[in-house]
C-alpha positions in Angstrom: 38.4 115.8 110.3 40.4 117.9 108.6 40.1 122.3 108.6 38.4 122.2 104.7 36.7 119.3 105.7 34.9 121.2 109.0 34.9 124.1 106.9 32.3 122.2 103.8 30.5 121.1 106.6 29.8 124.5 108.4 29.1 126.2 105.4 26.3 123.5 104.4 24.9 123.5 107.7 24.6 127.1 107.6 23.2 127.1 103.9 20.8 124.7 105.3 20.2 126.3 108.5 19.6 129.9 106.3 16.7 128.0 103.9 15.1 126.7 107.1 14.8 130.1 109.0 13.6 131.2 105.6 10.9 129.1 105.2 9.4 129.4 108.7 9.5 132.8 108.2 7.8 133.0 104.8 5.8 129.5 104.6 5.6 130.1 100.8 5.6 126.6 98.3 8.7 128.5 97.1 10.8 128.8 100.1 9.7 125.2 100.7 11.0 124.2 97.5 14.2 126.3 98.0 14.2 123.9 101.7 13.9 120.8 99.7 16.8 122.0 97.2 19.2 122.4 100.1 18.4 119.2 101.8 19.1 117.6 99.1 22.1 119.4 98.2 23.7 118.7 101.8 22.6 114.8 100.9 24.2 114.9 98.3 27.6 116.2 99.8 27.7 113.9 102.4 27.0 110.8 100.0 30.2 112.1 98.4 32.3 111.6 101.2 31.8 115.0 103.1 32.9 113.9 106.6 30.4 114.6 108.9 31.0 115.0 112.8 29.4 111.6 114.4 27.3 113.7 116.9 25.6 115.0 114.4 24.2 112.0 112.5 21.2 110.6 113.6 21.0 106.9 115.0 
């Protein structure tokens, strides 16, 4: 994995990391959509080739 590539990842886990704290804090429909959104979003990234690190993918 290369530095950008660990550096996409990071920053998605910690955008998706952020929503999460968000909406356990605030359990509002919109910080659950805003959750949803960023899900999503890292989904997306990682369907696009985003190398994720094996230890962090679910078997």
């Amino acid at each position: 994995m290369s530095k950008i590539d660990r550096l996409q990842w990071t920053q998605k886990v910690a955008a998706l990391n952020e929503r999460i704290r968000g909406f356990q804090a605030n359990p509002s429909q919109e910080q659950l959509e805003l959750a949803i959104r960023e899900l999503r979003a890292y989904a997306d990234a990682a369907n696009e080739g985003m190398e994720i690190p094996p230890r962090f993918i679910a078997n």
